[in-house]
N, C-alpha and C positions, 0 to 999 in steps of 0.2 A: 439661577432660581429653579430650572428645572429639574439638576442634577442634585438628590438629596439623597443621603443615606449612611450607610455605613460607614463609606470610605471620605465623606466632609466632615464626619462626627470625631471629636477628639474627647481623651479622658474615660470620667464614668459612663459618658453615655455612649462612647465608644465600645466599652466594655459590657455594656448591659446590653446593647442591639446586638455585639456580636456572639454574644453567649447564648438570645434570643435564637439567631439564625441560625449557628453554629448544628444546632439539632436536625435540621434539615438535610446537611450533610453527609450523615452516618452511614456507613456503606448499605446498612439492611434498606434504608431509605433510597438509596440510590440507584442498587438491585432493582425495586420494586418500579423503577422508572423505565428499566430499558426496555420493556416494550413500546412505551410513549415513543423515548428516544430511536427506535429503530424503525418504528413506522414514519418519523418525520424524517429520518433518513432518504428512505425508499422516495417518499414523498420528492426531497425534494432531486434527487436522481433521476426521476424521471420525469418530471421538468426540464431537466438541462438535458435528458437524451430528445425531449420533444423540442427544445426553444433553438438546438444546434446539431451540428454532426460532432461528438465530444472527440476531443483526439487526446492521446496522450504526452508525457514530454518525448516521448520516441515516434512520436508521429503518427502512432498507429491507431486503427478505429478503436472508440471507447471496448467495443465487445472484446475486441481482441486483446488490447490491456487488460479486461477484465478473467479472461481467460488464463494469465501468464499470473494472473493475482491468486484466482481459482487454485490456479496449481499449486504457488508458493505458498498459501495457508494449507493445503492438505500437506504438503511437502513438513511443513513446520509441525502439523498433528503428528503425523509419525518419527519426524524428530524427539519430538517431546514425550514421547509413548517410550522411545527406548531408552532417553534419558533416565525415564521413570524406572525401567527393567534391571532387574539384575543382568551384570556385564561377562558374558560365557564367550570367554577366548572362542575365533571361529564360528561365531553362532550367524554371523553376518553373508557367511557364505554357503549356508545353510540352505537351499532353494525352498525361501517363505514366499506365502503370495503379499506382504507387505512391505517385501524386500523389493522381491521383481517389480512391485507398484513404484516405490521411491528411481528405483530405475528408470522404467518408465515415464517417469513425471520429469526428471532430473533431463534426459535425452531429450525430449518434448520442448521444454525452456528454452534449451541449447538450442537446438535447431531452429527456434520461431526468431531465437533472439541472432543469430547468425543469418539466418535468411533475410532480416529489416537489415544487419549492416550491409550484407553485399549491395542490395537493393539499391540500399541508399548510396554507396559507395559506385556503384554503375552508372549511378543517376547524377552523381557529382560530375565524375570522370566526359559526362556527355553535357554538361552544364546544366542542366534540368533541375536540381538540388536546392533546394531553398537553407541557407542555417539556420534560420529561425528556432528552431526547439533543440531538446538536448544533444541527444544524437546528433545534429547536422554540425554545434558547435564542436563537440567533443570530436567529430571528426576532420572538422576544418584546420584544429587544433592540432589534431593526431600529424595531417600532411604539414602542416608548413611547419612543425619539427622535426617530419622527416625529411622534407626540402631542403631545410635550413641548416 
């Protein structure tokens, strides 16, 4: 009795609520939403940074995943920037400052995400390691195939 709408409706009246609704849709309509959407966002993010300590599935503090996140969306704007560009054989080695920046972001990654495996790999090795999240399976996994 609760559950009434579109998706119980068969037929014309299927057809008529959904041609209704369908309008709502439309991308310009949908645009016009993402501020709503992005403020309920934040909203509700920092709720779960207050209610918990957030971790990621690598274990690591919320910030710090958010920081490796950070990086990988600007890493993917200047991807997408050169996609965009016309393609000049050598132009890569070019010393740009948007070049040396992907460098830099790219070394960055590397290292945060190499320093959680030793870490973790030290911490196994001493039995302190919990497998719980991904990392700890992926590497509990890694050793007992190279055990085995």
């Amino acid at each position: 009795m609760l559950v009434q709408g579109v998706v119980s409706y068969e037929g014309e009246k299927w057809a008529k609520h959904r041609k209704i609704s369908n309008s709502a849709f439309h991308l310009d309509k949908l645009k016009l939403m993402i501020p709503a959407f992005v403020l309920s966002c934040e909203e509700i993010v920092s709720e779960w940074e207050k209610s918990a300590t957030s971790r990621t599935a690598l274990s690591r503090s919320y910030r710090q995943g958010r920081r490796i996140f950070e990086l990988q969306r600007e890493q993917a704007d200047y991807a997408m920037k050169a996609m965009r560009s016309i393609y000049i054989p050598g132009w890569r080695h070019v010393p740009m400052k948007t070049y040396k920046r992907m460098v830099e972001i790219s070394k960055e990654v590397r290292s945060t995400i190499c320093d959680l495996i030793d870490t973790r790999v030290e911490a196994m090795g001493r039995k302190e390691a919990k497998h719980e999240d991904l990392l700890g399976i992926l590497l509990e996994s890694n050793s007992a195939r190279a055990s085995g």
